[in-house]
N, C-alpha and C positions, 0 to 999 in steps of 0.2 A: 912165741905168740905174735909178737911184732913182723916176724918173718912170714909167717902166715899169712899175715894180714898181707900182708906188701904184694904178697906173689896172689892171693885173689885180687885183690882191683888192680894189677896187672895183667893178669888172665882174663880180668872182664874187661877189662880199657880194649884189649884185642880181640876177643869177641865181637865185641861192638863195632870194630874198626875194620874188622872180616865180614862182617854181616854186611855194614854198608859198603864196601865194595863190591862184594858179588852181588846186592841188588841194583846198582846204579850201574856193574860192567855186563851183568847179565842177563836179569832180571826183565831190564825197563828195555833192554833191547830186544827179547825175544820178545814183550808183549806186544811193542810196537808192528814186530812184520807180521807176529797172527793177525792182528788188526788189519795190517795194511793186505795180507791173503785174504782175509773175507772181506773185506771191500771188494778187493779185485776179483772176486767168488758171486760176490752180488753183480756187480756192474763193471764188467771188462776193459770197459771204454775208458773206467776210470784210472785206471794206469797210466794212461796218457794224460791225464789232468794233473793241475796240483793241487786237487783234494787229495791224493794220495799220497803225496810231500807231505801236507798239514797234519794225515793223520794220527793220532793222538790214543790213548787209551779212554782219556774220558769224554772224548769227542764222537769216539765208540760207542760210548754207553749212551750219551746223551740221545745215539740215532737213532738206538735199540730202541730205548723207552717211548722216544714218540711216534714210532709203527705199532 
């Protein structure tokens, strides 16, 4: 029973610790260049600026909302 126990909050301690890597190595980086493609989709010009350095996933939504 002991052994049981051990090897599930082992199995979840890694779960967890697989989860938050593919969202911080994968995740947050794809969202960031959709973002930074429709920017660049909206306004061309803005490639060359560094609004498109800045941008951001909630910086995105923020722009959405107020159009």
């Amino acid at each position: 029973m002991t052994r049981t126990t051990f090897i599930c909050i082992v199995l979840s301690i890694a779960a967890a610790t697989f989860t938050n890597d593919a969202r911080v190595m994968v995740l947050d980086p794809l969202e960031r260049m959709i973002e930074k493609i429709k920017l660049i989709a909206k306004n061309p010009l803005a490639a060359a600026s560094d609004e498109i350095n800045n941008a951001g996933v909630m910086s995105f939504m923020n722009k959405s909302e107020d159009t």
